[in-house]
C-alpha positions in Angstrom: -59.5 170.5 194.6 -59.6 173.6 197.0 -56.3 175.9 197.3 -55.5 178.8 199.9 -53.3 181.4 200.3 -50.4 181.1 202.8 -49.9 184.3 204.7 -46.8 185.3 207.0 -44.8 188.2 207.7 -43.4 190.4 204.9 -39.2 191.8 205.8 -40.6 195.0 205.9 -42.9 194.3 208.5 -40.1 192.3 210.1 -38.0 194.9 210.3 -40.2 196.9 211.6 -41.4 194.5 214.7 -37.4 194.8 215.0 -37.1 198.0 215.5 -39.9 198.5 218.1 -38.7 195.7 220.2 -35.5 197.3 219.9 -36.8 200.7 221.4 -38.7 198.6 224.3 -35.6 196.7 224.8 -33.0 200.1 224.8 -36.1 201.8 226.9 -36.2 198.7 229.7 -32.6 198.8 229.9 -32.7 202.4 230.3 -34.8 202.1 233.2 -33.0 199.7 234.6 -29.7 201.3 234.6 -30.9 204.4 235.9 -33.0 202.7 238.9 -29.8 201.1 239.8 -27.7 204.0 239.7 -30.1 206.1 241.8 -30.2 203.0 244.5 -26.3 203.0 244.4 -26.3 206.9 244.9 -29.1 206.3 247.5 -27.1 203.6 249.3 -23.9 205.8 249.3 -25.9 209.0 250.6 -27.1 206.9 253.4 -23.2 205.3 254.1 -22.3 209.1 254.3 -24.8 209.9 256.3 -24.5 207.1 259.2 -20.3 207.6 259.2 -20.8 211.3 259.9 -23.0 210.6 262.7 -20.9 208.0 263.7 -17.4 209.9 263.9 -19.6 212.8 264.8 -20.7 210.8 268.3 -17.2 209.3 268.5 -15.6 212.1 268.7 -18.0 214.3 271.4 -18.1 211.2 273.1 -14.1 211.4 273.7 -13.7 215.5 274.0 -16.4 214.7 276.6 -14.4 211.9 278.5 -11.4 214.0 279.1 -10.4 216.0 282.0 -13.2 213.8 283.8 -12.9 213.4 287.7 -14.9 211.6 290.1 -16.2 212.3 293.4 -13.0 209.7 295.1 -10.2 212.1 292.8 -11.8 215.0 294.3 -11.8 213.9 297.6 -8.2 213.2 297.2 -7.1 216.5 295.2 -5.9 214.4 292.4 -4.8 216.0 289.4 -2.9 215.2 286.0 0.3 215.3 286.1 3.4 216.7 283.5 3.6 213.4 281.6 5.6 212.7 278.0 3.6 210.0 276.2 5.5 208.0 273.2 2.8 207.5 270.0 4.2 208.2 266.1 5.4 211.2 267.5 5.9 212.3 271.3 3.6 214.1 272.9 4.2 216.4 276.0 1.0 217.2 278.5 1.6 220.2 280.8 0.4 219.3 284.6 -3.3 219.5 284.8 -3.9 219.6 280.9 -6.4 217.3 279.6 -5.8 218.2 275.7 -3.1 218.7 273.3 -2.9 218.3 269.5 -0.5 218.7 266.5 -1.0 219.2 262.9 -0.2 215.4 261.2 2.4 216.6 258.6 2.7 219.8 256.7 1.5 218.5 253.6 -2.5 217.6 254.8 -4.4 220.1 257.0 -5.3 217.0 259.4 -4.6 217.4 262.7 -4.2 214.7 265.9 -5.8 215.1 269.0 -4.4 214.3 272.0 -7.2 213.5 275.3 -6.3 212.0 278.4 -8.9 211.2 281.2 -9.4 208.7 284.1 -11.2 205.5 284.4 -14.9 205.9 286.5 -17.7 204.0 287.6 -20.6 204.7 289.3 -19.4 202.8 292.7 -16.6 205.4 292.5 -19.1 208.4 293.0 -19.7 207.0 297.0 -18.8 208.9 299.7 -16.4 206.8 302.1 -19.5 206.1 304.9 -21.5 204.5 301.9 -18.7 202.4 300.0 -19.3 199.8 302.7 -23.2 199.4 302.7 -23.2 199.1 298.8 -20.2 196.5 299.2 -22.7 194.8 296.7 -23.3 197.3 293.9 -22.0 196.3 290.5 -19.1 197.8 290.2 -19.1 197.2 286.5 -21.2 199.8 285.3 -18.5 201.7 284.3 -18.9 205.1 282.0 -15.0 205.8 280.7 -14.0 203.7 277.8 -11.0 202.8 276.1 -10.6 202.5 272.1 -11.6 199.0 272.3 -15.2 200.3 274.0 -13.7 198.6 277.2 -14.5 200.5 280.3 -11.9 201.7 282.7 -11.4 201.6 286.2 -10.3 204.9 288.5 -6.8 203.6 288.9 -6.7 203.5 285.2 -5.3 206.7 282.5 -6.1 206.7 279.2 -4.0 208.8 276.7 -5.9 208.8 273.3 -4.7 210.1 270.4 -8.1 210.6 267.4 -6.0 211.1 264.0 -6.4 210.2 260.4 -4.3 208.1 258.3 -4.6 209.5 254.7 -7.4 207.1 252.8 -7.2 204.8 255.9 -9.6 206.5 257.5 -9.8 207.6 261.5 -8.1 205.3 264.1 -7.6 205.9 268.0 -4.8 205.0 269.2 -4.4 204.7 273.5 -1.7 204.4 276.1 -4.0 202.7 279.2 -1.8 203.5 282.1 -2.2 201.6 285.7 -1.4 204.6 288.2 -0.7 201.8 291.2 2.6 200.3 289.1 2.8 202.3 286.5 2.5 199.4 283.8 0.8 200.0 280.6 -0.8 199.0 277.4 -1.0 200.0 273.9 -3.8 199.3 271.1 -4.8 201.0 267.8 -8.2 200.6 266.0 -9.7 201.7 263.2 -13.0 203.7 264.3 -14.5 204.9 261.0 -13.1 203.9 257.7 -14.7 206.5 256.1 -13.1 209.9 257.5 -11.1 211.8 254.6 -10.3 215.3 256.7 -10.1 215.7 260.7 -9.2 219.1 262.0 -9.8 220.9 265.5 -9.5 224.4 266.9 -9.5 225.6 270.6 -11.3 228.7 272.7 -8.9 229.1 276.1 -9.8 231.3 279.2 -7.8 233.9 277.7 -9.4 234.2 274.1 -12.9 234.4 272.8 -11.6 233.2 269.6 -11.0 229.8 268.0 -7.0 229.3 267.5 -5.6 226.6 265.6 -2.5 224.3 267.0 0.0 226.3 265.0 -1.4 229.5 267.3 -0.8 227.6 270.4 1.5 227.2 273.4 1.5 224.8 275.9 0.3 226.9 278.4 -2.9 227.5 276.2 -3.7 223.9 276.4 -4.0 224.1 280.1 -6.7 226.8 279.5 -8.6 225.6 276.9 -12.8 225.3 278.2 -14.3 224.4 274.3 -12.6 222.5 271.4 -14.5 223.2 267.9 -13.9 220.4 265.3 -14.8 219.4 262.1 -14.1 216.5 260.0 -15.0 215.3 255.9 -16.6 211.7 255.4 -16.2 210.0 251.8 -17.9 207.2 250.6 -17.7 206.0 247.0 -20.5 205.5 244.7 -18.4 202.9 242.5 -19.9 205.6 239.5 -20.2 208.9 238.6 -21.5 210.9 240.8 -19.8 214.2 241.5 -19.8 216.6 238.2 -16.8 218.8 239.9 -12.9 217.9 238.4 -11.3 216.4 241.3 -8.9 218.9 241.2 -11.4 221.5 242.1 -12.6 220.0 245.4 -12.1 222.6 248.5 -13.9 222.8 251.8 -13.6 224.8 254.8 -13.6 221.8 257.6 -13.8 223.9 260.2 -16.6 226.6 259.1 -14.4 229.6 260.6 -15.3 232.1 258.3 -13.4 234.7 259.5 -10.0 231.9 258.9 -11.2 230.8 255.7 -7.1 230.8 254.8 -6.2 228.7 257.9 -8.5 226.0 257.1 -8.8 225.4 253.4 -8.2 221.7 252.5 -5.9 221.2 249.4 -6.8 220.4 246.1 -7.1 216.8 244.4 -4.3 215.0 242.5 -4.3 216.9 239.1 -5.4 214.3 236.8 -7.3 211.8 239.2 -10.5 210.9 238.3 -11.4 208.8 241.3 -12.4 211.6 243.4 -15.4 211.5 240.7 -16.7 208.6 242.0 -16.9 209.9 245.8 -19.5 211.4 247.3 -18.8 213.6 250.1 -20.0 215.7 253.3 -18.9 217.6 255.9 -19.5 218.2 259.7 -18.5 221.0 262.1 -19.7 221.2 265.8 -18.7 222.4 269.2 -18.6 220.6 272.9 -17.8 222.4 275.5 -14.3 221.2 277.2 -13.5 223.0 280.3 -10.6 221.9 282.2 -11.4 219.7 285.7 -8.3 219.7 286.6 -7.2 222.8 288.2 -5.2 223.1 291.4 -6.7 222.8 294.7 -5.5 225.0 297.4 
């Protein structure tokens, strides 16, 4: 009668085939956490990224608008007029001022911006002798929009106010004024979710220097020809991902070094931790703004 031996694993050797496929399992895991962390941070540099070039091209785009004139409102010596426009607060335009702004409270450095502009299209850009040959020509290819991205007409006045609403992020809110009746209409959308700080200083004819609001008059407004601006995106990570206390987060929106004091943003919540999880950036640029609308003798 034949025997053999029966052979199999011994605990020690059991224990160890544990522990190695313990250390490959923590070492997988590992991997994995941290490739999904570095997509999320990825993700949320690139959602920074596309809402600062977003608000960044909003906001040119509505500087850009105001004060705008075609060649029919030059013809006719049309300016703008002294006009008192109800939004959260009033807001007063001196005649032939494009621009005004305010600071949003005294407890945030945001500040509103106040543009008004008129409606254009191409077809408005004939002389009188041609209007009737190009009877024809689409007269919808506009180039001044309202908040809604709906173009507007030359018998049309937009009053646009570009603010920020704490965490909201930034809205535009518009008075479209008909100038034939006088009726209007009011709307207010959201334009970039992501915008934490807004804040915007002016050059006038009379000063080579940016001034904030707060150094303004209304006459100043009338003479302003370039509006600097500067504005903070946020975008959270849903993580860790900034090693700064939140209470320790300062920027200088504006980049005005010489008026570093006039343009520091104020600290964090003491004891908020949420700010952690944020990941943020700043923008700062310049667009040349000269008032259109001066008088005509």
């Amino acid at each position: 009668m034949s025997s053999y031996k029966k052979n199999g694993f011994s605990m020690i050797e059991m224990l160890i085939s544990l522990v190695v496929a313990s250390i490959i399992i923590i070492g997988i895991y590992s991997f994995l956490t941290s490739s999904q962390r570095s997509f999320t941070l990825v993700q949320a540099n690139d959602g920074v990224n596309r809402s600062m070039q977003g608000a960044n091209r909003n906001i040119n785009d509505y500087i850009k608008m105001a004060g705008f004139r075609n060649y029919a409102r030059i013809i006719d010596q049309a300016t703008f007029p002294k006009g008192d426009y109800e939004f959260d607060e009033d807001i007063s335009f001196k005649r032939n001022s494009f621009v005004s702004a305010k600071q949003a409270d005294t407890s945030s450095p945001n500040i509103d911006l106040y543009l008004r502009y008129y409606g254009s299209s191409i077809y408005d850009d004939l002389a009188p002798q041609y209007v009737e040959e190009n009877a024809k020509l689409d007269r919808s290819n506009q180039r001044m929009f309202d908040c809604n991205g709906n173009p507007l007409n030359r018998k049309q006045l937009a009053v646009v106010r570009l603010y920020v609403d704490g965490d909201n992020g930034l809205f535009c809110q518009q008075k479209i004024i008909n100038t034939d009746d006088g009726s209007e209409s009011a709307a207010t959308v959201l334009i970039n979710p992501n915008v934490k700080y807004m804040m915007f200083a002016f050059r006038t004819d009379d000063s080579a220097d940016f001034l904030l609001p707060s150094e303004m008059n209304d006459d100043d407004y009338v003479k302003v020809n370039a509006i600097r601006y500067g504005f903070i995106v946020r975008q959270s990570t849903h993580q860790k991902a900034n090693s700064i206390k939140a209470n320790a987060l300062q920027y200088h929106v504006l980049g005005m070094t010489g008026n570093d004091d006039l343009v520091e943003i104020p600290k964090e919540i003491e004891g908020d931790n949420s700010a952690l999880h944020d990941m943020y950036d700043l923008v700062s640029g310049l667009v040349i703004a000269k008032n259109r609308f001066f008088e005509i003798n």
